[in-house]
C-alpha positions in Angstrom: 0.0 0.0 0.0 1.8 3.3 -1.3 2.4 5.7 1.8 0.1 8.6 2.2 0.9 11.8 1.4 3.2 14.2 3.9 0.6 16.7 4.7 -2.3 14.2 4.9 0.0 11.9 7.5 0.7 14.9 9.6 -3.1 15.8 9.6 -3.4 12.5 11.0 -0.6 12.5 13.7 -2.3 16.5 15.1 -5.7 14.7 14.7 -4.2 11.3 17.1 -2.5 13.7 19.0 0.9 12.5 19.1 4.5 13.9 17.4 5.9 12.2 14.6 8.3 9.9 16.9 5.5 9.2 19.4 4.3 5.8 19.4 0.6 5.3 21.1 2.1 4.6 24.6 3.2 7.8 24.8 0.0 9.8 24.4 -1.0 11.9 27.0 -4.7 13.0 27.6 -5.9 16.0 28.2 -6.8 17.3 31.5 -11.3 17.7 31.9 -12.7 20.9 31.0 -15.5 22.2 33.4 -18.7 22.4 31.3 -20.6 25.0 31.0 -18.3 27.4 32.0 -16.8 29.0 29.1 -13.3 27.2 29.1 -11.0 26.8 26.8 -9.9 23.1 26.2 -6.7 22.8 27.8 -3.4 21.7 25.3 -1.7 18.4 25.7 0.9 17.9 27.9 4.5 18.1 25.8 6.6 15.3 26.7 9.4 16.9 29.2 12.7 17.1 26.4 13.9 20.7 26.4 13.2 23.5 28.7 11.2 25.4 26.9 9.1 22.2 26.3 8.9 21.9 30.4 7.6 25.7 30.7 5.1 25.6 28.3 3.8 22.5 30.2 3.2 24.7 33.0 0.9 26.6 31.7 -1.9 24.2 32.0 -1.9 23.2 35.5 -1.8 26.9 36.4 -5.0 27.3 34.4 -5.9 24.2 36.3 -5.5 25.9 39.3 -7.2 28.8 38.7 -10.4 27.2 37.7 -10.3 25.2 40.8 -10.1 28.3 42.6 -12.9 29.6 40.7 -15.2 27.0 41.3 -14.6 27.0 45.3 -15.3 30.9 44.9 -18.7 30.3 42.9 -19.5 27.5 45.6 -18.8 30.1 48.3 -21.1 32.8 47.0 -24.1 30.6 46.7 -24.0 29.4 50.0 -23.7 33.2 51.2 -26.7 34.4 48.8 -28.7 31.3 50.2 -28.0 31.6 54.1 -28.7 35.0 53.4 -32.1 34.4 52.0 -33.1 32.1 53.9 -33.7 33.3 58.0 -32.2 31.8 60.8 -33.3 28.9 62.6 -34.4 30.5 65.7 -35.7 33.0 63.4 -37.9 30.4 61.1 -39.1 28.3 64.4 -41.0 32.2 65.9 -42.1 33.4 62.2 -46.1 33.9 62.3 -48.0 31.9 59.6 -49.6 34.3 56.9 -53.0 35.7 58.0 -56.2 35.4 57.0 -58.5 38.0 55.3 -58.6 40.6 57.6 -62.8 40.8 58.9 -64.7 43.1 58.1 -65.8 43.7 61.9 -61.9 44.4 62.8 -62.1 47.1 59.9 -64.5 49.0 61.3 -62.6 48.4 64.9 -59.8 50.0 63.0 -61.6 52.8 61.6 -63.3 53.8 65.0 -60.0 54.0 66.6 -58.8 56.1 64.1 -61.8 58.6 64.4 -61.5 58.5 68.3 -57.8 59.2 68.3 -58.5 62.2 65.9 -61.8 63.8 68.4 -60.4 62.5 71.7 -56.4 62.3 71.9 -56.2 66.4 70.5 -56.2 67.8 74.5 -54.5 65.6 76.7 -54.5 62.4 78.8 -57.4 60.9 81.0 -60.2 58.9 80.0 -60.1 59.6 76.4 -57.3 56.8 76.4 -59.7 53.7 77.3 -62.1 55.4 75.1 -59.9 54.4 72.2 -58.6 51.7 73.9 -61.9 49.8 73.8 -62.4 49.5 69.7 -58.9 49.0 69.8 -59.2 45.7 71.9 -62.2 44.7 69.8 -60.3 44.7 66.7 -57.8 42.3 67.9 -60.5 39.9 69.3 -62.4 40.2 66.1 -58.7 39.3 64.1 -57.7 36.5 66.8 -61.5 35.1 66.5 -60.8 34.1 62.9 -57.7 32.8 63.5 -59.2 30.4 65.7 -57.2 31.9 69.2 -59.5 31.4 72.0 -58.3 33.5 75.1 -56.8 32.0 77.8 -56.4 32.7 81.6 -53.1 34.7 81.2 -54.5 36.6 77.9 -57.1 38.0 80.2 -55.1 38.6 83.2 -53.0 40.9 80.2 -55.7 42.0 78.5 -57.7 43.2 81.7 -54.4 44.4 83.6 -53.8 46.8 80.6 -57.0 48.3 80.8 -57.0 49.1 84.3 -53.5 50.7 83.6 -55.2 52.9 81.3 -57.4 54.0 84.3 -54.5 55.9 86.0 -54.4 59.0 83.8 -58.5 59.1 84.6 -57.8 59.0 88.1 -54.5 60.9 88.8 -53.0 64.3 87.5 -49.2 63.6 88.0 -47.4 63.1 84.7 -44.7 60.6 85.9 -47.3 57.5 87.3 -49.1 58.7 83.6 -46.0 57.4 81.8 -45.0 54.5 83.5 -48.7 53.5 83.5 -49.5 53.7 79.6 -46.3 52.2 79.2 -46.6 49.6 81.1 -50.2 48.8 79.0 -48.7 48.5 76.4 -46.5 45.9 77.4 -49.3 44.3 78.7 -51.5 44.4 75.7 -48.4 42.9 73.6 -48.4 40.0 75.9 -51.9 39.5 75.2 -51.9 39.6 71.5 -49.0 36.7 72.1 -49.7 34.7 74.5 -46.2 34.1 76.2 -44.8 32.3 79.0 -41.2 31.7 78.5 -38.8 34.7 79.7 -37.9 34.6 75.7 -41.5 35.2 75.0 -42.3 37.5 78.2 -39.0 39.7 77.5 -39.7 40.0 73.8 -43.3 39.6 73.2 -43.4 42.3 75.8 -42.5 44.8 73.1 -43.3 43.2 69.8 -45.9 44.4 69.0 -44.1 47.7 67.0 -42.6 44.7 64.7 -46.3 44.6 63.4 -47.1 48.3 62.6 -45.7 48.0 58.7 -47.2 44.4 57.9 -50.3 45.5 60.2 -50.8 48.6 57.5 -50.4 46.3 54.5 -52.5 43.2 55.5 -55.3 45.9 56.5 -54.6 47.9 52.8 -55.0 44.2 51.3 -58.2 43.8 52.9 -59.5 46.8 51.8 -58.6 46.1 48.2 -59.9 42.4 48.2 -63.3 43.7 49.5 -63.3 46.8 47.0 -62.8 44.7 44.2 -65.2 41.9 44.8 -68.6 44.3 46.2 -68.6 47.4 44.6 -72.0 47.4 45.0 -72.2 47.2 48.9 -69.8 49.8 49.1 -71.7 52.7 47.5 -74.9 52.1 49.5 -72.8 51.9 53.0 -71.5 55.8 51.8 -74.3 57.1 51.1 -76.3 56.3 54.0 -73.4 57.2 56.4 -73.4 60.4 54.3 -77.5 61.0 54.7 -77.2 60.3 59.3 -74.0 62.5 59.3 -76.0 65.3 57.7 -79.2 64.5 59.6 -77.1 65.1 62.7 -75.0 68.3 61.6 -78.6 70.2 60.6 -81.0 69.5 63.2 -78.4 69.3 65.8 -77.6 72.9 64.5 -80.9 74.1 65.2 -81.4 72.6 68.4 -78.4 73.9 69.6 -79.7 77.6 68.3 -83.0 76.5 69.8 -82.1 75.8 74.0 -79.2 77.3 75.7 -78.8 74.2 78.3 -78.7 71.8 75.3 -76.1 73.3 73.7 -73.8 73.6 77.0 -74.4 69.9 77.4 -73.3 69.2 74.0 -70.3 71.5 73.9 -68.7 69.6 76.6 -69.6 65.7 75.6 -68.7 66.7 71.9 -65.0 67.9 71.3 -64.2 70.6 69.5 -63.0 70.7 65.6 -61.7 72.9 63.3 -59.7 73.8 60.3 -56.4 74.6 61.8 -56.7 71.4 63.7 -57.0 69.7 60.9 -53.1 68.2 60.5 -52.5 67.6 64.1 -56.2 65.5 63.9 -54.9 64.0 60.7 -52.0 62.8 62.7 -53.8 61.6 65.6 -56.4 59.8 63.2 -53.5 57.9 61.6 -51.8 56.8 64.9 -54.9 55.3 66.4 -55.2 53.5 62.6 -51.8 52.2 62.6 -51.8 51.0 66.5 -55.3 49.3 66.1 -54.1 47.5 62.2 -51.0 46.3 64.2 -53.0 44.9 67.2 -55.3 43.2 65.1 -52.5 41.7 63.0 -50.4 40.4 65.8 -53.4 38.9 67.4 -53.7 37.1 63.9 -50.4 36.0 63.3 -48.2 36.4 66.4 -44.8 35.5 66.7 -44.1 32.9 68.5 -41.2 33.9 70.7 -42.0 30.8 73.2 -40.0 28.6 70.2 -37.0 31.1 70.6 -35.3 28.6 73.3 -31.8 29.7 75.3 -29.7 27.2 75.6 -28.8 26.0 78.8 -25.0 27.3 80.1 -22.4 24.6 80.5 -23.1 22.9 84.0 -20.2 24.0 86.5 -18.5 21.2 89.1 -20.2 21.7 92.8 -17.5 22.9 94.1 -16.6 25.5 91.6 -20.1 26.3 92.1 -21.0 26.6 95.1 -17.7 28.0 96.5 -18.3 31.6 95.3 -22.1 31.6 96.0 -21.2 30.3 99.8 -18.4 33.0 100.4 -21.3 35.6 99.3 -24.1 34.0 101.4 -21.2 34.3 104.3 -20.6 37.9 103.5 -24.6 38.9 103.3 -24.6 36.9 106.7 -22.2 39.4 108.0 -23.7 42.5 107.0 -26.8 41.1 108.6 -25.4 40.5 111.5 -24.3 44.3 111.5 -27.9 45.6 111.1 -29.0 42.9 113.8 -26.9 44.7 116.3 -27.8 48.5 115.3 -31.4 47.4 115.9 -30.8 45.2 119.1 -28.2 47.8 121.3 -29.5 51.3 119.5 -28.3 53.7 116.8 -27.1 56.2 119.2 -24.9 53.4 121.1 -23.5 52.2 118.2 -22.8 54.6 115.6 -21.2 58.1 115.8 -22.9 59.8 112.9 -26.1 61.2 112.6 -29.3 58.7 111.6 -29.8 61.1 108.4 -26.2 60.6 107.3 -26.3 56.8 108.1 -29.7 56.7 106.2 -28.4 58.8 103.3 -25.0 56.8 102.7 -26.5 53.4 102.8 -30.1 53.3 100.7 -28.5 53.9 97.7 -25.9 51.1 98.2 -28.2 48.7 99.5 -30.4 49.2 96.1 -27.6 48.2 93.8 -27.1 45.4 96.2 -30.6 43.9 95.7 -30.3 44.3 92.2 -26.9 42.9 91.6 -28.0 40.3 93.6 -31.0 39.3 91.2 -28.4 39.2 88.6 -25.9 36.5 90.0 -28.6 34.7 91.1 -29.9 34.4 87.4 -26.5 32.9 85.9 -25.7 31.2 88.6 -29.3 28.8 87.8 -27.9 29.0 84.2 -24.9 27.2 85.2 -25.8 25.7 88.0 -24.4 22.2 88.2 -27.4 19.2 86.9 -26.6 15.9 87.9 -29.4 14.7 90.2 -30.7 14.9 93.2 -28.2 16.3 95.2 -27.5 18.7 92.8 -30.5 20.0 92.9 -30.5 19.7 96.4 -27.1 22.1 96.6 -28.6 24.6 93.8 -31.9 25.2 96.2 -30.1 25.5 99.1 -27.4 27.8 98.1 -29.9 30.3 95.8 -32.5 29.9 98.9 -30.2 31.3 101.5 -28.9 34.0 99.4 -32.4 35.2 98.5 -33.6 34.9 102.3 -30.5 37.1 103.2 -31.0 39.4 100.6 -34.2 39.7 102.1 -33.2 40.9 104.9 -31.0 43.5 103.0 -34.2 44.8 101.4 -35.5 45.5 104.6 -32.7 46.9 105.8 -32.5 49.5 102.6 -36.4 50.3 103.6 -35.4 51.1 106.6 -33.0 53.8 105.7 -35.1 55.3 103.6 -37.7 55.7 106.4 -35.0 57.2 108.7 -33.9 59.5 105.7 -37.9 60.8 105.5 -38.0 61.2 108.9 -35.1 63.6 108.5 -35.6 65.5 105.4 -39.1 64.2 104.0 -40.4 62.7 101.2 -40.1 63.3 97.5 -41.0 61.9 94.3 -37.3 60.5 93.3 -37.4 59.0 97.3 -41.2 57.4 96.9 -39.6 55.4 93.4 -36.8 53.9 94.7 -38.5 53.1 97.7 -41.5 51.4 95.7 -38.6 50.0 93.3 -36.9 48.0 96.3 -40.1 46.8 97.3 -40.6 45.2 94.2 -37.3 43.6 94.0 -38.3 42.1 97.3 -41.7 40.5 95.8 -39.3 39.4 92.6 -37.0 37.7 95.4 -40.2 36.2 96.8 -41.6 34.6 93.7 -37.5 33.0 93.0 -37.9 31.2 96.2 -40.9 30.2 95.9 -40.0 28.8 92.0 -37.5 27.0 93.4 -39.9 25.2 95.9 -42.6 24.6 93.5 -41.2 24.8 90.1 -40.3 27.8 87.6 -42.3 27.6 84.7 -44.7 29.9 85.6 -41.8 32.9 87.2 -41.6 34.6 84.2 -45.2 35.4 83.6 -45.7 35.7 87.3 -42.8 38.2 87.1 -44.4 39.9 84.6 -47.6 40.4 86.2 -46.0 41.7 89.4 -44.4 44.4 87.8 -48.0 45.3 86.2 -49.5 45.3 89.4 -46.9 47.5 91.0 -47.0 49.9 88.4 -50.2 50.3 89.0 -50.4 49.6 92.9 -48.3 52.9 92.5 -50.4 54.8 90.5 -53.3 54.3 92.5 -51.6 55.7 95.4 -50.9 59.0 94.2 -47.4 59.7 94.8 -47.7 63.0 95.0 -50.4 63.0 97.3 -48.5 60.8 98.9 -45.2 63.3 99.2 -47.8 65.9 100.1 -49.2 64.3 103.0 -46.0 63.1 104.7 -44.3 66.7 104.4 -47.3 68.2 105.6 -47.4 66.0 108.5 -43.9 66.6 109.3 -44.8 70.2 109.2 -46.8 70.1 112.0 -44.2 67.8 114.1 -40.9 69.3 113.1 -42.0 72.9 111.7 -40.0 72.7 108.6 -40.8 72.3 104.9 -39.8 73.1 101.3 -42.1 74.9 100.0 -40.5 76.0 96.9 -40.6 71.8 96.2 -44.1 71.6 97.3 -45.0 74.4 94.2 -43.8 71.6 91.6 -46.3 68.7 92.4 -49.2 68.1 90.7 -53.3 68.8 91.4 -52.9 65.0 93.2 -51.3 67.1 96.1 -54.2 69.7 96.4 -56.2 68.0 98.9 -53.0 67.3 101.3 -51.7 70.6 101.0 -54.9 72.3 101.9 -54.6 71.7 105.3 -51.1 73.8 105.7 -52.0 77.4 107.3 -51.8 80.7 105.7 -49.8 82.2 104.7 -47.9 78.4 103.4 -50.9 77.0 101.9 -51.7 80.2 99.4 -48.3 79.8 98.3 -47.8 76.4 97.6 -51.4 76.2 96.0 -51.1 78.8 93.5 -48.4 77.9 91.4 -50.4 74.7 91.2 -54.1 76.5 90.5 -51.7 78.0 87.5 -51.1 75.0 85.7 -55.1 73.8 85.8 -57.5 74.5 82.9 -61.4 74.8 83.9 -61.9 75.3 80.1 -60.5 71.6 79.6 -63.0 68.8 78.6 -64.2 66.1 80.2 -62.2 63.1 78.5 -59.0 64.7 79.0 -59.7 65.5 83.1 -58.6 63.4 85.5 -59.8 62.5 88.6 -57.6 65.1 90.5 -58.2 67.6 88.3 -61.3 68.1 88.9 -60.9 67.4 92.5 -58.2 70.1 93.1 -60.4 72.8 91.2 -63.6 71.9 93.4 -61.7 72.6 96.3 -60.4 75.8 94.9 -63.3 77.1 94.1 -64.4 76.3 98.0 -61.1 78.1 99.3 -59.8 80.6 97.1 -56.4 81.1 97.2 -55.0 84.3 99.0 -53.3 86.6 96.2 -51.5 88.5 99.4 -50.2 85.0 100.7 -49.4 83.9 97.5 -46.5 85.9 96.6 -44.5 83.7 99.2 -42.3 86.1 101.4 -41.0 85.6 104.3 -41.7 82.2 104.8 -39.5 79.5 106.2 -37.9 76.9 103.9 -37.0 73.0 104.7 -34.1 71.3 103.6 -34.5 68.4 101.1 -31.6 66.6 101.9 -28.2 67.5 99.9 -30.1 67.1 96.3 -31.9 63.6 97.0 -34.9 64.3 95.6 
């Protein structure tokens, strides 16, 4: 057989790929190509003769490499984009399910706490806030009625403690109880719309309710839409006849206004007042109560479930590296005790050489950070408390019981100063707080104990509702009332008293400071009659309001006596107040 052609037989060799003097065992193959990616097919491997040869062999094991690299880097990315798609676990386990159709019952809920905000929210705080608290509550119950949520013991012991928060600005005139009040309704009205019991849920659900204002606005705006587009004809027929009563009422109520003088007094105070240049800030108002209400009714929905949001347990300690610290403590607290023990057994005046207002004064505050450090260690020390049976749980009670029965008796100790510090320079608001504060912390130290006797899967709600009831255990009181009646009292015993402080409280303190003598009464009354409004109405007067103008109007104040000279003024007690 003649031999091919030259050119044809090195065709052939480039197509076999092999050189001329390369026999089949010496072929070498050709290193994969990743599909799909674009590239280039990578060249044979030259066999290693000259050095040129050897560095042009390189070449593709460095591409090699690089597309190596390149994959781990595209393998990288998509697990970044996906983990940050997708939400944590904790995250995923407390995620709501999706809503239903908002009812049409909570929209009109919605809408009547809108239109109450915007009438009733305009002059102030009092009972116009459980006016709009009420349609408020109904939407929620409507929303959580569809959802199938039935409520439960604890969602009515929220529900109902939030409310009678809300009864504090009807009832009392100081601003500071007002604030600590409605804040603590809401709190209370979160917990209700979740339904927690865990101190993940308690301390969390306690505020979540602002996550639901933006999806709250949306799933109501959705509603709206779905029910637009499906009865167009129910709509128009709803419009016009709330169109036809509101002009019904605005024309004859006009005339019967016109028509009898007592009529229209009695309707000028039940009805607020409106007009034009109100009409932004009532705007405003009208979209807050819309926004709160959409968010309560959404969260009673769909709440979170923070109860799923577990903390993991800490890493259990040896008993001995446990209980060593704890022990020194207990023996520490045991000493201090001991101190107090004797004050009280052989005298103050035998035992210390300073005087009981300085001893009062350098120890409350001390005392207070005490108490509440103590609550602190007590907390991680359960967390890693040692957990191998019985007489590990044995040691844990023990050791956590005898700190919290001696911190006990610190607590009474710190009560006791501040009484001695009253005594000495009287009371104030700031004194009254962090009195009503320790008190507390004792009730908290209470319920631990007590958890540790009989279980602690109920502390965190029971926490929970004790700091409701204090809150509003203390705005029932009247604090300032309070402040008034104690310096008032010590007035009569020690004749001393700040006056210029007693100017600053609230109508609460009318009553108390009405029994001081002239010329002392007059002045400490009339820088409170200043701050009172006769003209306001009645949704937005409290309790002591009103009761602090009735008795002004009995005993007018004395204009003489009121400018305040020559009177004698207290000391307060370096600042504490």
């Amino acid at each position: 057989m003649p031999a091919p052609p030259e050119g044809e037989a090195a065709a052939s060799r480039a197509r076999a790929g092999t050189e001329p003097d390369a026999g089949p065992q010496d072929a070498v193959p050709q290193p994969p190509v990743a599909p799909g990616h674009g590239q280039p097919p990578i060249a044979a491997a030259q066999p290693p003769a000259p050095a040129a040869a050897q560095q042009q062999s390189a070449l593709p094991l460095r591409q090699y490499q690089q597309w190596q690299q390149w994959q781990a880097h595209q393998h990288w990315e998509q697990q970044r984009q996906r983990k940050a798609a997708e939400p944590p676990a904790w995250r995923a386990g407390v995620r709501p399910a999706p809503p239903a159709r908002i009812r049409t019952a909570s929209l009109w809920a919605v809408l009547a706490t809108g239109l109450l905000s915007a009438l009733f929210l305009g002059a102030g705080l009092g009972l116009n806030l459980l006016v709009v608290a009420v349609p408020a509550a109904l939407a929620a119950y409507f929303a959580a009625q569809a959802a199938g949520r039935r409520p439960r013991p604890w969602t009515l012991v929220w529900g109902l403690g939030g409310l009678a928060l809300l009864a504090v600005p009807a009832l009392r005139d100081a601003g500071w109880p007002t604030f600590l009040a409605v804040l603590s309704a809401l709190a209370l009205g979160s917990l209700a719309l979740h339904g927690s019991r865990s101190w993940a849920g308690v301390l969390i659900g306690s505020v979540s309710i602002v996550g639901s204002l933006v999806p709250g606005v949306r799933w109501g705006w959705r509603g709206m839409r779905e029910r637009a587009n499906g009865s167009r004809d129910r709509w128009a027929p709803v419009l016009r006849t709330a169109a036809i009563a509101v002009g019904l009422l605005v024309v004859f109520g006009a005339l019967f206004v016109s028509a009898d003088a007592a009529f229209a007094e009695l309707l000028g105070k039940l009805v607020p007042e409106a007009s034009v240049g109100d009409g932004p800030w009532r705007f405003l108002l009208f979209l807050l109560g819309l926004v709160g209400a959409l968010a309560a009714a959404r969260t009673a929905a769909a709440p979170h479930q923070w109860d799923k949001a577990t903390i993991r347990p800490g890493r259990a300690r040896k008993r001995l590296e446990w209980a060593l610290p704890l022990i020194v403590l207990n023996l520490l607290f045991a000493a201090f005790n001991g101190v107090q023990l004797a004050v009280l057994l052989r005298g103050y005046e035998a035992v210390m050489d300073q005087s009981r207002a300085e001893y009062a004064r350098q120890g409350f505050w001390q005392l207070l950070w005490a108490t509440l450090l103590t609550i602190v260690v007590i907390a991680f020390a359960k967390r890693w408390a040692p957990r191998g049976g019985a007489r590990d749980h044995l040691l844990v009670r023990s050791v956590l019981g005898a700190l919290c029965l001696l911190t006990l008796v610190v607590v009474a100790s710190a009560l006791s100063r501040m009484n001695m510090y009253v005594d000495a320079y009287g009371l104030t608001r700031l004194r009254v707080s962090v009195a009503a504060m320790e008190l507390w912390l004792g009730v908290v130290l209470v319920l631990i104990m007590a958890a540790g006797v009989f279980g602690a899967r109920w502390l965190p709600r029971a926490v929970a509702a004790s700091a409701g009831a204090a809150v509003l255990a203390f705005g029932l009181a009247s604090p300032d009332a309070l402040v008034a009646e104690r310096n008032v009292a010590r007035y009569e015993k020690h004749r001393t008293i700040d006056v210029e402080y007693l100017q600053d409280l609230s109508a609460d303190a009318v009553p108390a400071l009405d029994a001081l003598p002239e010329p002392l009464r007059s002045c400490a009354l009339d820088a409170i009659r200043k701050g009172l409004d006769e003209d306001d109405p009645w949704y937005a007067t409290s309790r002591g309001e009103q009761r602090a103008l009735d008795l002004l109007k009995r005993r007018p104040i004395d204009e003489r006596a009121a400018e305040c000279r020559d009177l004698p003024s207290g000391d307060s007690g370096d600042g504490y107040r």
